[in-house]
Structure formats: structure tokens, C-alpha cells
N, C-alpha and C positions, 0 to 999 in steps of 0.2 A: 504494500500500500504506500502510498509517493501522495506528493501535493497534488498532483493532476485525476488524481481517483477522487478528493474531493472539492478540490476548484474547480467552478465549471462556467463561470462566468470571465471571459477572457476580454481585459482592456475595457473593463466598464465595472458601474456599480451594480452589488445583487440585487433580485429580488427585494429581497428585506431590505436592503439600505435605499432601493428607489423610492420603495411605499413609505421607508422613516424622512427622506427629506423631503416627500411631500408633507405628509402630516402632522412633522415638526415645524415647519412653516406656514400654514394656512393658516388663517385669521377668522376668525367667525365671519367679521363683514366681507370675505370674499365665498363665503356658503352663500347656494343659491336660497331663494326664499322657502321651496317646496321641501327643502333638504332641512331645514328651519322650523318648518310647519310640522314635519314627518318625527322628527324627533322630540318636538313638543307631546305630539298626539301617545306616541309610544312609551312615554315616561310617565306617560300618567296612568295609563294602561296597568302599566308594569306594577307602579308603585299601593297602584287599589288591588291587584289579584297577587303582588309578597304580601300587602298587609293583611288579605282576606285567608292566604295561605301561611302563614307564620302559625293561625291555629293548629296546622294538621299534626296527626303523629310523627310524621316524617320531619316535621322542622324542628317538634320541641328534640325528638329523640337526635337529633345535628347539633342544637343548642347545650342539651344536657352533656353531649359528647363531646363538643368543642370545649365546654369548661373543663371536662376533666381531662382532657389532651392537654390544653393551652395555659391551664389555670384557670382563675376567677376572673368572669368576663370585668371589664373594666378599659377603656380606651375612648377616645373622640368621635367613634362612629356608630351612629344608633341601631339598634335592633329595631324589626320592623314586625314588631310583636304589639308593641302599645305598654308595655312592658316599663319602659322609661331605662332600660338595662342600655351598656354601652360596651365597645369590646374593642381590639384594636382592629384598625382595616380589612387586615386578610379574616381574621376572624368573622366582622360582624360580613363580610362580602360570604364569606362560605355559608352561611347562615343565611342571610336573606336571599342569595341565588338558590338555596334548597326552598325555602320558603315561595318562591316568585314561582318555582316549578311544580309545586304540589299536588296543584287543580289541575295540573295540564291545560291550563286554561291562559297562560302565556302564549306568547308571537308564534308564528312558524316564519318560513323562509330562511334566507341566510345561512347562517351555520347549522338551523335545523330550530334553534329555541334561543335568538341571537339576541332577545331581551331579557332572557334570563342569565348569561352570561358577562354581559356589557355595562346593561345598568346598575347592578351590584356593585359593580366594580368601580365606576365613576364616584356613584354616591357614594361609599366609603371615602375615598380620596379627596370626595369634594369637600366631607364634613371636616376631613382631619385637616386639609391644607386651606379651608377660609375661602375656598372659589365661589368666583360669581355664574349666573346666569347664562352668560356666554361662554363662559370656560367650560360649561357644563354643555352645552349645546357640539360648539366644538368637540371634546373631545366623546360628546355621542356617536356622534356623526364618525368622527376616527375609528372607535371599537363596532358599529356595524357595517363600516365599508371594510373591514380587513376582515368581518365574519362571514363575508359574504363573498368577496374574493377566497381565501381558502376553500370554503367549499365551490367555488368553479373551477378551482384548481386540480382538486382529487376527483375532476370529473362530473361533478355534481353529484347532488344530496343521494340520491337510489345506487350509484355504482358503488360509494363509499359505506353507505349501510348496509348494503348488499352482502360487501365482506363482512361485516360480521360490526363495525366501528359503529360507536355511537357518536355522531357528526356533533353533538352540543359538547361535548367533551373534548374532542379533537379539534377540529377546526375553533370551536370556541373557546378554546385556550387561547388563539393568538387572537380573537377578539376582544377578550377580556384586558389584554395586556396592552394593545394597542389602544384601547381609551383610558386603561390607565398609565401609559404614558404622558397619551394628552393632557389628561388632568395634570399632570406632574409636571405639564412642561417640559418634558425633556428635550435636547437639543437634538440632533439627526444622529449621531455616535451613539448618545448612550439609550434612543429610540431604539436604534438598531439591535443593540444590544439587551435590551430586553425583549422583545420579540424572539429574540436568540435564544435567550432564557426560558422563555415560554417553552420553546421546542422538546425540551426537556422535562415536558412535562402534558404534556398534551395524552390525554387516554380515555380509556372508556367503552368497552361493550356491550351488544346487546341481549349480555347471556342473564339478563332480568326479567326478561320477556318469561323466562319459563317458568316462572313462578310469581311472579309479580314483586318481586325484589326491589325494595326504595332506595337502590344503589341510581335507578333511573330518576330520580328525584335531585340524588348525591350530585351526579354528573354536573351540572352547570354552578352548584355550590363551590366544588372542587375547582373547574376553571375560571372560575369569577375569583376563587382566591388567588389558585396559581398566576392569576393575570394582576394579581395587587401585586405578589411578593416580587416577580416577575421587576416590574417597573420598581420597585423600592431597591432593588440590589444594584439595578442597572444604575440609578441612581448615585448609587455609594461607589459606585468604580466596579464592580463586579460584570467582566465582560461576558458576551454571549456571541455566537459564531455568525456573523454576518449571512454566511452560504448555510443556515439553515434549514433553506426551506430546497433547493435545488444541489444541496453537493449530492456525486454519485452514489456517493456511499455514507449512508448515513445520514442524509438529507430525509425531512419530512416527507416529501412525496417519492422519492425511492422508497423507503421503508412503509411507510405505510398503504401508498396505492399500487397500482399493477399499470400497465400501459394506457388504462382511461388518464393516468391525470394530464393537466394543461398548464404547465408554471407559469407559465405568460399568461393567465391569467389573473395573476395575483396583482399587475398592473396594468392589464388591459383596459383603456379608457379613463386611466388615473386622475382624478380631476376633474373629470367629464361627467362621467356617470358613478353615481354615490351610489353604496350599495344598501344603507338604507333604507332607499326610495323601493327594494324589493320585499317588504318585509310584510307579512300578512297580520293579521289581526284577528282571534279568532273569537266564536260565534257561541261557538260551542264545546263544551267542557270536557275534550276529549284528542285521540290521538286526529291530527290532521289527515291520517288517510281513510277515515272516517267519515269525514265531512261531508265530500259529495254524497254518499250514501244516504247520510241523515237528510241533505236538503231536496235529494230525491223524494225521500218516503214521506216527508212533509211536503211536499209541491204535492205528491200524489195524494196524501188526504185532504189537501186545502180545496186542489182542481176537481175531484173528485170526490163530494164529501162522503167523509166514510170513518169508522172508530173501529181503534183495535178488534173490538170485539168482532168485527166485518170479517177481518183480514186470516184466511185461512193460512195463505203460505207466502212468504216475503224470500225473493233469489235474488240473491247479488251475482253477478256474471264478471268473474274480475280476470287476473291470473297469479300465476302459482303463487307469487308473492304474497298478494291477496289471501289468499286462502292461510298463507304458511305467518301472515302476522296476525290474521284479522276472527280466525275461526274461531278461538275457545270457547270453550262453553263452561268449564270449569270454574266457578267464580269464587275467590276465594279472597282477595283484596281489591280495593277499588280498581287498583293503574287495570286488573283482568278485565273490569268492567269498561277501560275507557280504551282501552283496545280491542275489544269485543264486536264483531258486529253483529250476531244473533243476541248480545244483551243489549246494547244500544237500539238495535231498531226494535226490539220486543218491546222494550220500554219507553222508549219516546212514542212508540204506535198505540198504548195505550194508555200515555199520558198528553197526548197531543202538541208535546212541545217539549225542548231539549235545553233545560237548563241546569246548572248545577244536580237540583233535585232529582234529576234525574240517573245521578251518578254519585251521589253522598247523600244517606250512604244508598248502597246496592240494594237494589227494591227486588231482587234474587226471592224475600220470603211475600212476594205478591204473585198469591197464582197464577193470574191472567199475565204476569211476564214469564212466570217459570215455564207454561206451556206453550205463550207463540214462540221463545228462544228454540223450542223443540221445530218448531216449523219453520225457524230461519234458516235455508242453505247459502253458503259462503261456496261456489263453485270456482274452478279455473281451466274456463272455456271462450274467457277473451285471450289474443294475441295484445296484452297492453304493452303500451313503449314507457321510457321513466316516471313518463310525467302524464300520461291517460290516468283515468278517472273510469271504474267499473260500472256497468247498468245496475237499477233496482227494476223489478220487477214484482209487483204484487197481486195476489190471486185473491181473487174476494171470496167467500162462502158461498154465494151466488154463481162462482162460476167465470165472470169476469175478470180480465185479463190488463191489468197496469200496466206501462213500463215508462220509467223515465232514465234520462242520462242524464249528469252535471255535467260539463265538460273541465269546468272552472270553477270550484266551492265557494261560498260568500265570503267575503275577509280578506281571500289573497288580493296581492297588490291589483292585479287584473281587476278584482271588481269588490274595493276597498269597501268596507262597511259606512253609511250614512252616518256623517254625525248624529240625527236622532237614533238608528242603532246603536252605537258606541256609548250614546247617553246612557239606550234601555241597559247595557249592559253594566256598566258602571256604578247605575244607581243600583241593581239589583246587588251586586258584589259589596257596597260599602253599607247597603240599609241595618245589616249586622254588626257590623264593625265598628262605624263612625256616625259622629253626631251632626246631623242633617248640614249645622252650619258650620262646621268642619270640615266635611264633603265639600261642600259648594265654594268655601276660602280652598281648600287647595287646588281646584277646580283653576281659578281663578288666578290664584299664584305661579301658575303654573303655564297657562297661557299668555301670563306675561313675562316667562321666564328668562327672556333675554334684559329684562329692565333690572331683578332681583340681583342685590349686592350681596347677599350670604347665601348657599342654598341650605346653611340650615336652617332659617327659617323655616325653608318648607319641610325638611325630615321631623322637625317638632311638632307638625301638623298631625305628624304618623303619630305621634307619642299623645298629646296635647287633647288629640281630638277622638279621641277611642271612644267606644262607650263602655261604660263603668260597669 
């Protein structure tokens, strides 16, 4: 092994050091407006479904575990429990990114769950180092354009989880690190060099799935930390390997992709197009390859009116994939249910709608879903490509014959949720949590968060404004 097995960028700067001396340089006032807008909209998102998720067992059992790893929580960055607790950065960031990920009720696109990685990661850094408004904007905007670029890098989202990776762990490792850079300021050297660092720590599979394991919860905890400690070391002088993400050997996408990946595009269109701007929003309180499905079998009972009790037999028509994440029937912890689609559409088809409630807890001991789960087939007898979306089909008692296709589920960037959607969903998430005019001040601080001189102001809101 020689320097030319792992240099492979010859008479120019890497990967990693192009994307650090863009992102060390840009200035919020040269972020377009949309890119402005989009990380407003997602921050608020994020911050109402960690606070609504910090309840679950998965966050306290992270919080209880973190104190006895780390010690006694105590630091500048708030817990986003309502708690009034505080811990240091990487801490309180592993905690509220498990927290932000609970509900599975978090962004999709990008690295796969690139709000649950990212935003953790800023807010801690923003509470400890006194940033403003735009600092925070910025360096959003940094940590989902590099979550978003890594995963077109390994090919995108399906080739990458196909092996076996879970995309919020790996790719969002260097999202995490990359906005907390930003936050940090850091110059283009030691940008570079944490990202570098990241590398190092980037992991994460889908061997959860077979049991329902809150390691899937863990995942964006872990890289929202590793992407604080990431930037803090880079900080202090501790270097990381520029050739990263492309040396031959031992580079990120050698090591962990196969011939799909694209390093080029890690700065394809740098500057141009934010990857942000690709980031979904989601509707419904479940895994995104899910989605189409549900807003199928609800299109079909709205068009068609008709109630569970109707509905003899619900086919989903996908492929193998399909069938191989989406069948179980086993239900034993929620995450089986929010991967499930013979529990999912059993239960939304006899409760008329897909919210929370319908997935916390598991309505498994409701007859009328234990027995249509029995009549939901999960087949794989489409030819789908990455990014196709399965038919539903439903059979009434009567004998009639449903079928719809989504091509493109509600929330993705293609066909972003209505502000009064995002409203219904918001308000529904904080009516337990937060007190009506704490809701609507952060609401408010938050839309005007390029004017805001602290943002802890608004993490106090998390604290401040709970209900008792």
C-alpha cells in the first residue's frame, strides 16, 4: 500500500475540502430565499415531533443511559424533554436526535431522516456557543446539503439500504458534522477536517428491522453526536483525512458502497442547488415506504365511500423489496407496526385516518384490525425501479374491485404539504405537550428566525412552555 492507493485526487482539492470551502464561506445573505424558507419550515417540524418524542421509551431509556455512560447530565444544551435538564452538546445532541426519531414521524429524503441528524446537532452548538438566527439558518442549510449529497453519492437512498446500511447513520454522520461545523465557524482546514473525522464514525444497520430493535431510533442520536464531537476536535487541532470520502482504499464510498456510488456527486451543482430544498415532510406517522400505500387506501375510501368494515381484502402489488420490509405481521413493538403494511392499512381502514393514534400504541388488541391484517397481502409482482411507489388495491364485500396508484406520496419535496396541512399536523403533535400560547410564540419565533439574536431563547420555549 503507497500514497497512490489512497490519493486519488491529483493537482486539485478533495471532495471534502471543495464542499468545506464552500461552506466555510457562504454567508446567510448569499442563501437563496427558498433555501431560507425551507429550513425555517423544517426546524420547526423537527423541534415539535423531538419535543412530542423525548416522551417515548426509546429517548428516556438514551437519557437514562447517557447519564450513566457520560455522568450526570449537566452542560449549556437543553434537553428537549421539558425537563429543564441540560447536558453537554454531544450529549444533549444524542438524546434529542433519538428523541426527534421516535415517532418516525421526522423528514424523509436526504440522508434518509436528515432532520433528525442535523438539527440536533446545530441546536446543541447553537445553545452552547450564543448563535444567532442566521448562524443557525446557515449552518442548517450546510448539514442538509452534505446529507443529501452523501447519499447521491452511495448511489442513492435504495442501493445503499439495499446492502444492508442504514442511510441516517451513515450518510448522516457527515450531515451532522457538517452543520456543526457551520455552527462553529470553522475555517475550510479544520471544516475539512472534521468531516474527516466524521468518516470515522459513520454506521449503522438494518439488522433492527427483525425484531423491532430501538437501535433504529439510536441511529440519528449517534450521528447527530458523532457530528458535534466531530466539529469540536476539529476545532482543537485534531486532524481528519481530507481524501475521506474518495481515497481507494479506505475511503467512504470504496468501503462502504459497490460500483453504484457517484463521488462527484458530493459537489455536483455546489452552490446551485441546496440539498435541503429535497427534503420531505411527513404526513404520517410511519416508515416513508408506507406512505403511498396509506394515501392510496385513503383516496380509495374518501372516492369511494366505504369503512373498514366494507373492505374484504386490501393487495398491495409492490416488489421483492416491498414484501421483504413491508410484510410483518408479527407485532410486537410499535417501529413492527410503523413498518407494517397489513397493520397500517388494517388500521387506518378502520379508523378512517392515519395519525399518531393510529400507531401509539398498537391497536393489534382491536378485532376488526387483528382480522383485516389477516386479509392484507403484501405481494411482489410489480417490476418496481428505486424510486416507484406499489399499487393498492381493495376488494369490497360486495365484490367490487378498487385500485389506486400514488406515484409520489404527500410531503415529498415533489408535492410539499400545504401550510394549513403542516399546521393540522403541528397543532395535533404539540396539543399534549405545550401550552396553546407557547405553541403559537414559538411558532412565531421561529418564522422570524433570521431576526432572533440568541437561539436560546427559542430552546427555552421547549422547557418554558410544556404542560405541567
Amino acid at each position: 500500500m503507497n500514497a497512490q492507493d489512497i490519493a486519488t485526487t491529483q493537482g486539485g482539492p478533495s471532495l471534502t475540502r471543495q464542499f468545506a470551502n464552500y461552506w466555510s464561506s457562504v454567508s446567510y445573505e448569499e442563501l437563496p430565499p427558498e433555501v431560507v424558507a425551507m429550513c425555517k419550515r423544517l426546524l420547526l417540524d423537527t423541534l415539535l415531533v423531538g419535543a412530542r418524542g423525548a416522551d417515548s421509551d426509546d429517548a428516556r431509556a438514551t437519557t437514562a443511559g447517557a447519564a450513566d455512560a457520560f455522568g450526570p447530565l449537566a452542560g449549556p444544551s437543553a434537553l428537549w424533554d421539558g425537563s429543564g435538564r441540560t447536558a453537554a452538546p454531544a450529549v444533549a445532541a444524542l438524546i434529542n436526535g433519538t428523541a426527534t426519531h421516535a415517532l418516525e414521524f421526522d423528514d424523509f429524503g436526504g440522508c434518509g431522516h436528515s432532520s433528525a441528524v442535523v438539527v440536533p446537532a446545530v441546536c446543541a452548538i447553537a445553545e452552547a456557543e450564543g448563535i444567532d438566527g442566521r448562524g443557525m439558518i446557515r449552518a442548517l442549510a450546510a448539514g442538509y446539503d452534505l446529507a443529501h449529497r452523501m447519499t447521491a453519492g452511495v448511489g442513492g437512498y435504495r442501493p445503499h439500504n439495499d446492502r444492508g446500511w442504514h442511510s441516517t447513520g451513515t450518510c448522516g454522520t457527515f450531515g451532522a458534522a457538517a452543520g456543526a461545523a457551520a455552527a462553529l465557524g470553522l475555517d475550510a482546514e479544520r471544516f475539512t477536517w472534521a468531516l474527516g473525522i466524521a468518516s470515522s464514525n459513520a454506521a449503522g444497520t438494518w439488522s433492527y428491522l427483525g425484531d423491532g430493535a430501538m437501535t433504529k431510533r439510536f441511529h440519528p442520536g449517534r450521528a447527530t453526536s458523532n457530528g458535534v464531537v466531530s466539529a469540536y476536535l476539529a476545532r482543537s487541532g485534531l486532524t481528519g483525512p481530507a481524501q475521506a470520502l474518495e481515497a481507494r482504499w479506505g475511503g467512504f464510498f470504496s468501503t462502504y458502497c459497490g460500483p453504484e456510488a457517484v463521488p462527484e456527486a458530493v459537489i455536483d451543482k455546489l452552490g446551485v442547488a441546496f440539498g435541503v430544498m429535497t427534503a420531505g415532510i411527513k404526513l404520517f406517522p410511519c416508515c416513508r415506504g408506507l406512505h403511498s400505500s396509506i394515501e392510496a387506501l385513503l383516496d380509495i375510501m374518501s372516492e369511494t365511500p366505504c369503512t373498514g368494515e366494507e373492505i374484504d381484502t386490501i393487495i398491495v402489488h409492490g416488489a421483492e423489496r416491498t414484501r421483504r420490509q413491508f410484510s410483518k405481521r408479527e407485532m410486537t413493538t410499535i417501529l413492527d407496526g410503523q413498518f407494517s403494511l397489513p397493520y397500517a392499512l388494517a388500521s387506518i381502514a378502520t379508523s378512517g385516518d392515519a395519525t399518531l393514534e393510529e400507531f401509539i400504541p398498537l391497536r393489534t388488541g382491536d378485532p376488526r384490525v387483528a382480522a383485516l391484517m389477516e386479509r392484507v397481502e403484501v405481494r411482489a409482482d410489480r417490476p418496481l425501479g428505486p424510486y416507484d411507489e406499489p399499487d393498492v388495491e381493495v376488494i369490497l364485500k360486495d365484490g367490487r374491485q378498487l385500485a389506486k396508484h400514488v406515484p409520489v406520496s404527500k410531503g415529498a419535496a415533489a408535492r410539499p404539504p400545504s401550510d394549513a396541512e403542516l399546521a393540522r399536523k403541528h397543532a395535533a403533535i404539540a396539543a399534549p405537550v405545550f401550552e396553546p400560547e407557547a405553541f403559537k410564540a414559538l411558532g412565531a419565533m421561529i418564522a422570524g428566525l433570521e431576526d432572533l439574536k440568541d437561539f436560546r431563547d427559542c430552546t427555552r420555549l421547549l422547557t418554558s412552555g410544556r404542560r405541567r
